[in-house]
C-alpha positions as CSV (number, residue, x, y, z in Angstrom):
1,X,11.7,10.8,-46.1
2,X,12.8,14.2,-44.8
3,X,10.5,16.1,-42.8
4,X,10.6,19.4,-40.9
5,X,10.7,19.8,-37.0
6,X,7.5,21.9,-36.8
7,X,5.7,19.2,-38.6
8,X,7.4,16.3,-36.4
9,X,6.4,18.4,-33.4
10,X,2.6,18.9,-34.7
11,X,2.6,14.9,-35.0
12,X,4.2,13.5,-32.0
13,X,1.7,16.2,-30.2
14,X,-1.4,14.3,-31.4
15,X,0.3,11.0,-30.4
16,X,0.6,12.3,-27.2
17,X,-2.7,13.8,-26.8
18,X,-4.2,10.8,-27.7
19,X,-2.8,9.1,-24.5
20,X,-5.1,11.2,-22.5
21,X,-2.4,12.4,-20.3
22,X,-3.1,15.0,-17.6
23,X,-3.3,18.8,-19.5
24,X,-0.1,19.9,-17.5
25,X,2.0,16.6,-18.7
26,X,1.0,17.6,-22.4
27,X,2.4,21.3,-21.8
28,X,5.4,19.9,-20.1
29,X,5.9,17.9,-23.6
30,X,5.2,20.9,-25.8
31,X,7.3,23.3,-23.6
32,X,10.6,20.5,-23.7
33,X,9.7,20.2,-28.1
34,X,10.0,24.2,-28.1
35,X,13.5,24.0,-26.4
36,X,14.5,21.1,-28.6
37,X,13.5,22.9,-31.4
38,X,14.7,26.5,-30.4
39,X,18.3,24.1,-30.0
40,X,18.3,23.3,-33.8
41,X,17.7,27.0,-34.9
42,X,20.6,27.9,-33.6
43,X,22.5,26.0,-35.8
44,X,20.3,26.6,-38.9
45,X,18.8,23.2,-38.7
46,X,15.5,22.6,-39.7
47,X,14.4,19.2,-40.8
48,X,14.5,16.4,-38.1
49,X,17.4,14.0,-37.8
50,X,18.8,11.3,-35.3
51,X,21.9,13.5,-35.1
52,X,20.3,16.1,-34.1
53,X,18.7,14.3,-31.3
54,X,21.9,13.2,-30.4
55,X,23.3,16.4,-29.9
56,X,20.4,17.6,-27.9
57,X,20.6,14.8,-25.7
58,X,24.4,15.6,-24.9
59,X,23.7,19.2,-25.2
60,X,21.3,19.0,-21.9
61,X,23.5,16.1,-20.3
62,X,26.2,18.7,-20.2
63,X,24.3,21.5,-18.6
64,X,23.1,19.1,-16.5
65,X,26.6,18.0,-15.1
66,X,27.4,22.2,-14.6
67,X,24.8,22.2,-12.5
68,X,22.8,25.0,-14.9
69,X,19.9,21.9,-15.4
70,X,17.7,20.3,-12.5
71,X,17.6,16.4,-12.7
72,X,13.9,16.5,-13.6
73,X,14.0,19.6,-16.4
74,X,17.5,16.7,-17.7
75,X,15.0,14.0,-17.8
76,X,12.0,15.8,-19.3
77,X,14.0,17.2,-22.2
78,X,15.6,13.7,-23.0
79,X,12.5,12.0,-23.2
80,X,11.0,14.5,-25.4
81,X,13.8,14.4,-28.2
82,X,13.2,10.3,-27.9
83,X,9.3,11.1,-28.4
84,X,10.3,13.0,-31.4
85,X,12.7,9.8,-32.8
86,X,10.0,7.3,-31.9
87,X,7.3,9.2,-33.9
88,X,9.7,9.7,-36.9
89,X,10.8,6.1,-37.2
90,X,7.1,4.4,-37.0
91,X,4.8,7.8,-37.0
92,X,3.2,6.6,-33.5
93,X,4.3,7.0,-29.8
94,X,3.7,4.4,-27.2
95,X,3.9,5.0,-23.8
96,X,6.3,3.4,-21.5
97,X,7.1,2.7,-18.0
98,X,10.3,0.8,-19.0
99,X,13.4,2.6,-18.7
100,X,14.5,3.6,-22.5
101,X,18.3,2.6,-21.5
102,X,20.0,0.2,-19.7
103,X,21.3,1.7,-16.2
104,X,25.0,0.6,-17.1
105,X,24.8,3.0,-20.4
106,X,25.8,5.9,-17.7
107,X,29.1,3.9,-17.4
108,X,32.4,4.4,-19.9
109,X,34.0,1.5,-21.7
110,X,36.4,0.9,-19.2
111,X,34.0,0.4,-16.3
112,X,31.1,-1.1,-18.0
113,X,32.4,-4.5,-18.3
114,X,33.7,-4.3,-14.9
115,X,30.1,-3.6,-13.3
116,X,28.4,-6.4,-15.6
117,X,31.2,-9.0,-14.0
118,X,30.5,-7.8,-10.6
119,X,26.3,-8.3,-11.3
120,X,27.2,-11.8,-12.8
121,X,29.3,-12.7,-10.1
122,X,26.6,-11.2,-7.4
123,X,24.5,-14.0,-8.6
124,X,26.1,-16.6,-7.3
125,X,26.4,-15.1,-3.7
126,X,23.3,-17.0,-2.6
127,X,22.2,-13.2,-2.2
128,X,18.2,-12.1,-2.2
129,X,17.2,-10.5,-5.5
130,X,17.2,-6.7,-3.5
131,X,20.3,-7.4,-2.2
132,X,21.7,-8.2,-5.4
133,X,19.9,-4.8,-6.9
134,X,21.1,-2.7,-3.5
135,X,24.8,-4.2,-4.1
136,X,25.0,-3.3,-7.7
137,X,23.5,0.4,-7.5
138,X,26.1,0.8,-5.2
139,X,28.7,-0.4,-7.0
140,X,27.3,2.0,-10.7
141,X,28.0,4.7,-8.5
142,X,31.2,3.9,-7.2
143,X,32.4,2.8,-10.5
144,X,30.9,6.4,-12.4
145,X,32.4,8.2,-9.5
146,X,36.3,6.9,-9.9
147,X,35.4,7.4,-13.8
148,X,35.1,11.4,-12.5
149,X,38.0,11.1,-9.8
150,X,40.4,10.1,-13.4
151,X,40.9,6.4,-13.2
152,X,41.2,5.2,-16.1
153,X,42.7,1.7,-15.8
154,X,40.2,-0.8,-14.0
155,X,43.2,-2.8,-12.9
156,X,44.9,0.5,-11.2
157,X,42.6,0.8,-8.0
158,X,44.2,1.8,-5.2
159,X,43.4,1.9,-1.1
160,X,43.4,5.6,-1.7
161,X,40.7,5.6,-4.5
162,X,38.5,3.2,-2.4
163,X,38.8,5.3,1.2
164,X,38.4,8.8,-1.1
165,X,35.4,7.2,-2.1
166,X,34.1,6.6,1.4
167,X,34.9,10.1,2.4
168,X,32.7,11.1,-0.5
169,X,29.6,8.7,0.4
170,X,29.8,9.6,3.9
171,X,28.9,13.7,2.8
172,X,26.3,12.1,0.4
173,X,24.3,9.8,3.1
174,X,23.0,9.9,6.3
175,X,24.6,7.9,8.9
176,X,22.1,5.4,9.4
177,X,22.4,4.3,6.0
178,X,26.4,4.3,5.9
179,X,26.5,1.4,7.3
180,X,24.6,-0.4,4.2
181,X,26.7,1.8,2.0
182,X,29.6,0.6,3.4
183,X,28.9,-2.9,3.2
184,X,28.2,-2.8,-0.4
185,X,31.5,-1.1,-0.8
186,X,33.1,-4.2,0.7
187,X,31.7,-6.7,-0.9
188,X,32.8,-4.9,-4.3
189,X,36.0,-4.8,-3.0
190,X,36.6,-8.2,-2.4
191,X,35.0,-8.7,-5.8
192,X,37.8,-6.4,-7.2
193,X,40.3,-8.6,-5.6
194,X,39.0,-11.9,-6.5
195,X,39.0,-11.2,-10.2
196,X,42.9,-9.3,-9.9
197,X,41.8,-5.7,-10.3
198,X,44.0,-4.6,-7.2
199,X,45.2,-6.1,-3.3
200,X,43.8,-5.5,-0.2
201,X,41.5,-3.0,-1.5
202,X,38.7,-4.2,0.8
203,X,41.4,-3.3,4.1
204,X,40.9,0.6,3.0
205,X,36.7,0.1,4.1
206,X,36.1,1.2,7.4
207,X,35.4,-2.5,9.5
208,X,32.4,-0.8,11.3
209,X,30.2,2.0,11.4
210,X,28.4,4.1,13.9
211,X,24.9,3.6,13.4
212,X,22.5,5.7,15.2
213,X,19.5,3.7,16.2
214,X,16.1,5.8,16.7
215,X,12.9,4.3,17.5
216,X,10.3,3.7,14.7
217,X,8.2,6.3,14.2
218,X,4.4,4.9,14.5
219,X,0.9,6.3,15.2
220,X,-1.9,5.4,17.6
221,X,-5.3,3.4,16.2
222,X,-6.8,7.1,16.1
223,X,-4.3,8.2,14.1
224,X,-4.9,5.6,12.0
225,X,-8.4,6.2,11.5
226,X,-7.7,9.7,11.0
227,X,-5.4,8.5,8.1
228,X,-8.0,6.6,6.3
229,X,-10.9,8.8,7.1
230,X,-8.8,12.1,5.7
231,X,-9.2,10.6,1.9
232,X,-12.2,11.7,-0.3
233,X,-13.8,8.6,-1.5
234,X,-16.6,10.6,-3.8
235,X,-13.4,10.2,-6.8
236,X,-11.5,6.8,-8.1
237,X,-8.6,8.5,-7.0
238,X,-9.9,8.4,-3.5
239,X,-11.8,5.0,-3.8
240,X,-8.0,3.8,-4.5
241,X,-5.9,5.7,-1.7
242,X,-8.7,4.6,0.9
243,X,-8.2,0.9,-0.2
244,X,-4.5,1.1,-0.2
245,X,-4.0,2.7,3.5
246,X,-6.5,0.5,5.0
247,X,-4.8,-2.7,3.5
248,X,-1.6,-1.2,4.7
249,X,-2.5,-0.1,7.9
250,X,-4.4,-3.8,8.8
251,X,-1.9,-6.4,7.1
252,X,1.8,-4.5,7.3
253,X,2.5,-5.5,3.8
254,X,5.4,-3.6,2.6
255,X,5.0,-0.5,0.1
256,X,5.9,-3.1,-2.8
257,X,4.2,-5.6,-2.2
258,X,1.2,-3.5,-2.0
259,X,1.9,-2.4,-5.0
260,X,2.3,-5.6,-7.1
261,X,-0.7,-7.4,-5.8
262,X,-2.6,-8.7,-8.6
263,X,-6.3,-9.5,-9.0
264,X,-5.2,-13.4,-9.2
265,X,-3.4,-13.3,-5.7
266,X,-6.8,-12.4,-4.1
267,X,-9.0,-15.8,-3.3
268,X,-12.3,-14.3,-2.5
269,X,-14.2,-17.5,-1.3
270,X,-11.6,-18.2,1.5
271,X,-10.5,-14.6,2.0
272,X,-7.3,-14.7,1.7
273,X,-4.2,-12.8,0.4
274,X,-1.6,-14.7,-0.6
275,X,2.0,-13.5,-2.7
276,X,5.1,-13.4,-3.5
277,X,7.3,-10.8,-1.2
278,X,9.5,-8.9,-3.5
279,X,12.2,-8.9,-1.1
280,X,12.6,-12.4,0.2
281,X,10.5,-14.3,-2.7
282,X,9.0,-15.8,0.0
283,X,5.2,-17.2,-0.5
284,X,3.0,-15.1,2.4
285,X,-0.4,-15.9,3.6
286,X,-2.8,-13.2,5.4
287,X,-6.5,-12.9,6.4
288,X,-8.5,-10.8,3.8
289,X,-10.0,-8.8,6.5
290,X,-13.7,-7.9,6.3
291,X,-12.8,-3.8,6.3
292,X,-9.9,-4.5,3.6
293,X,-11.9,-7.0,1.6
294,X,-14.9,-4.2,1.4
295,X,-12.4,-1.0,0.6
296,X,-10.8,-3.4,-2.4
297,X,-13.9,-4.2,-3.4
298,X,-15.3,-1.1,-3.9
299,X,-12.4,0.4,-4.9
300,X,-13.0,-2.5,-8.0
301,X,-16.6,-1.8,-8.4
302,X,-16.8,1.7,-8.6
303,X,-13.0,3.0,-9.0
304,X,-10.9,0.6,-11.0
305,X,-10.6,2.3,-14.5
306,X,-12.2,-0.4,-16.8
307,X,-10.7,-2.1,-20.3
308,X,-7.2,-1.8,-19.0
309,X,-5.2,-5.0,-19.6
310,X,-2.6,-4.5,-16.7
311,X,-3.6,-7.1,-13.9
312,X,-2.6,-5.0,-10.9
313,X,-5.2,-4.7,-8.4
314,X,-4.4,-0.9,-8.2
315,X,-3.9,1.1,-11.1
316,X,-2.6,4.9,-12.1
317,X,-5.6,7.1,-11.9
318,X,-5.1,8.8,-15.4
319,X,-4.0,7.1,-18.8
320,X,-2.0,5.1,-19.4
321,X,-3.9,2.8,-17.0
322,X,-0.7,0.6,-15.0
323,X,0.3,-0.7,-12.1
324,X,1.5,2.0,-9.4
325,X,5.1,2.2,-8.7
326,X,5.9,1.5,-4.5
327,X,8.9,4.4,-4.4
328,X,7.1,7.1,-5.4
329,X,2.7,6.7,-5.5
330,X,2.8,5.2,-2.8
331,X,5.0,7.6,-0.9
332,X,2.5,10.5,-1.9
333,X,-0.4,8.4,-1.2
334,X,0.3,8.0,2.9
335,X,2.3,11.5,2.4
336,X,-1.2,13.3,1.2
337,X,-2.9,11.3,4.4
338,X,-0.9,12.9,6.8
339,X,-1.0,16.3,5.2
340,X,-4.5,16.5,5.4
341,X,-5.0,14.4,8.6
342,X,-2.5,16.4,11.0
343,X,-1.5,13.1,12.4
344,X,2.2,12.9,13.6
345,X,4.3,9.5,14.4
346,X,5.4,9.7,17.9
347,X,9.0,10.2,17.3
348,X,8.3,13.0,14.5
349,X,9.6,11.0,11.5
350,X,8.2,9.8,9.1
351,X,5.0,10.2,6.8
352,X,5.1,6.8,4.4
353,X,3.3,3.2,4.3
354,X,6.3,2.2,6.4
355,X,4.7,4.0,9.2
356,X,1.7,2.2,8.8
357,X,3.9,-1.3,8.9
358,X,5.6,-0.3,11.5
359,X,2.0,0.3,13.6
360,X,0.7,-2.7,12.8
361,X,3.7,-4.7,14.3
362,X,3.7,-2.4,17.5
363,X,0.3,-2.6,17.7
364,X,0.2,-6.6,17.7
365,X,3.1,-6.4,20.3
366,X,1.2,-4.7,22.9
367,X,-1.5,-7.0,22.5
368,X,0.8,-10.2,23.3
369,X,1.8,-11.6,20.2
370,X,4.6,-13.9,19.7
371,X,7.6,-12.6,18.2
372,X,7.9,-15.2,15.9
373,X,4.0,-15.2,14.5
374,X,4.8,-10.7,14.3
375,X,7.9,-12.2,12.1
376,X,5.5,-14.6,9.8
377,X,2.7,-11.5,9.4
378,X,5.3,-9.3,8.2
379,X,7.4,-12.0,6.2
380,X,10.5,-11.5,8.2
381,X,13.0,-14.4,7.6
382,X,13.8,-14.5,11.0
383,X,12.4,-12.8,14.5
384,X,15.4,-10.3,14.2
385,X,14.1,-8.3,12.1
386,X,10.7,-8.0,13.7
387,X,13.0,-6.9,17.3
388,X,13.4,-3.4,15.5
389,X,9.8,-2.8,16.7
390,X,10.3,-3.2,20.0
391,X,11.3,0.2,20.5
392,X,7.9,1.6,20.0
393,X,6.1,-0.6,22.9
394,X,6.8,2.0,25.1
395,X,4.8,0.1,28.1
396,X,6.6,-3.3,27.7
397,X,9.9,-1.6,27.3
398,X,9.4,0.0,30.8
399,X,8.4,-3.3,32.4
400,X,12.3,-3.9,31.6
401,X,13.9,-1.1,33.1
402,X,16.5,-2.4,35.9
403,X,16.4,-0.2,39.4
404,X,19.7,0.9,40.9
405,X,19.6,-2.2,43.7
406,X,23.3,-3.2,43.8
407,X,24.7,-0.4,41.6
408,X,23.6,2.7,44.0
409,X,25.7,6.2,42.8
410,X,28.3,7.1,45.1
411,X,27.2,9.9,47.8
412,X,23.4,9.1,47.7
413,X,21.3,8.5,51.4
414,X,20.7,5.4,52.5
């Protein structure tokens, strides 16, 4: 049954409504449906159809590849037209956190199949699961960039294309994180030549990179009391942010972790924490301190929206009511801390829940703790990784410090 885009646009705003979004997320949607529908006028159109959603959706794509759209204004408008579809197939909306497409739909036929291979073959690397993720992001956008640069033969890779495409990563990330760019380029590479799509591809990656090595930014204990104190418990919102600084600040768990921690993985009667680490799948134990256990737990009592079925311990403040994604809440969480705190990390950088990890390793550095028990707390796999800290403990570093006996400069006085 036909029916016309002002009425489609009348229903799909009650579905919304009745989401209880925040007021400016509705206008957002109304403003996006005005565009879509100011699209179709254009052409005359003025009863709802797939096609026309279609169009729309390339329509926007294309101005957003001339640079005349913003990513978020590409984003918005898309989901809206799919808002529009979804309420004209079954005549309701329901809101999602799942992406709508698959992330290799940005791909062309030629290079689609290629990165499905290489995410099949990553499998059997004996690779973590975030490796695996890291190494196939990487290899979407090299693949979508040599679909740009005009290669259209998988199997006609060159040294040129691959060293063209370092040139162009190297002006897109800093050089710190090169060096994990580049090492996802190899390993595609030799993927590329293990299943015949061109020789000696992998020689055209640089062998090393310069990476420049600062010291972690972290803050004192004040700081960190500043941090926690800055937040205005008298909302849910607040109860929430206090809760998750303080559990981040006293256990070092990282931003995802924190993040997926569900109600089961707390045992109240032995306070403890115990899950799953996202990035090693390894099974962690911690103390459920008294000052966390008490922030959780009112954050529960007196904060947690009620009737929600998600079984995250911490929730979106506003409808829909689901777990918190680590990239970006929690970001703005510790972000909105330091904003209102003044507090500074010592080196200058840094304003995230990676701060707060990085404190609580420092911190139980300079009291004496064992390298290998600072690796268990933060679910290292090995003490290596807990050695990055070192550079913070700016009084044990100095107790290292060599004086010039044997290796005087020339010219100086006895």
């Amino acid at each position: 049954m036909s029916v016309s885009i002002q009425e489609l646009i009348a229903q799909a705003d009650g579905a919304v409504s009745g989401l209880q979004h925040a007021p400016p997320t509705t206008m957002q949607y109304r403003w996006a449906w005005s565009q879509f529908r100011r699209f179709c006028s254009r052409d005359g159109i003025e009863e709802f159809s797939e096609e026309a959603v279609a169009a729309f959706i390339e329509f926007v794509a294309a101005e957003h590849r001339a640079g005349r759209y913003k990513d978020w204004k590409r984003r918005l408008l898309r989901k809206a037209a799919l808002v529009l579809s979804e309420v004209a197939r079954t005549g309701s909306y329901e809101w999602r956190l799942s992406r709508q497409t698959h992330p290799n739909d940005t791909l062309n036929g030629v290079f689609r199949p290629v990165q499905e291979q290489f995410e099949q073959w990553l499998q059997g690397q004996s690779l973590a699961v975030m490796t695996q993720n890291l190494y196939a992001t990487m290899s979407r956008t090299a693949l979508a960039w040599l679909s740009e640069r005009g290669v259209a033969d998988a199997r006609a890779l060159s040294r040129i294309d691959v060293s063209a495409r370092v040139v162009f990563l190297g002006s897109r990330y800093q050089p710190g994180s090169m060096r994990t760019v580049v090492s996802a380029l190899r390993v595609l590479c030799r993927f590329w030549e293990e299943s015949g799509y061109g020789a000696g591809l992998s020689q055209a990656v640089p062998a090393q990179m310069v990476r420049r090595v600062r010291s972690v930014g972290v803050v004192s204990a004040d700081g960190i009391d500043a941090l926690v104190n800055s937040v205005v418990v008298s909302t849910p919102m607040g109860l929430r942010d206090r809760a998750l600084l303080i559990l981040g600040a006293r256990t070092g768990l990282r931003p995802v972790d924190i993040a997926g921690l569900r109600l089961r993985d707390i045992d109240w009667p032995h306070a403890q924490i115990t899950l799953t680490q996202h990035k090693t799948g390894a099974l962690v134990t911690l103390p459920l301190l008294a000052e966390v256990g008490e922030a959780i737990a009112d954050y529960l009592l007196h904060g947690r929206p009620a009737g929600g079925e998600d079984d995250h311990v911490f929730l979106r403040s506003q409808a829909p009511y689901v777990g918190l994604t680590p990239a970006d809440s929690l970001y703005w969480v510790a972000s909105r801390a330091f904003a209102r705190s003044g507090i500074i990390t010592q080196n200058g950088t840094g304003r995230g829940f990676r701060v707060l990890r990085a404190t609580f390793a420092t911190r139980l550095l300079a009291d004496g703790t064992p390298l290998p028990v600072i690796s268990g707390a933060l679910g290292h796999r090995s003490i290596t990784s807990a050695k990055h800290y070192l550079s913070a403990d700016e009084i044990h570093m100095r107790a290292c410090c060599l004086d010039f006996v044997g290796i005087e400069p020339k010219g100086t006085r006895s």
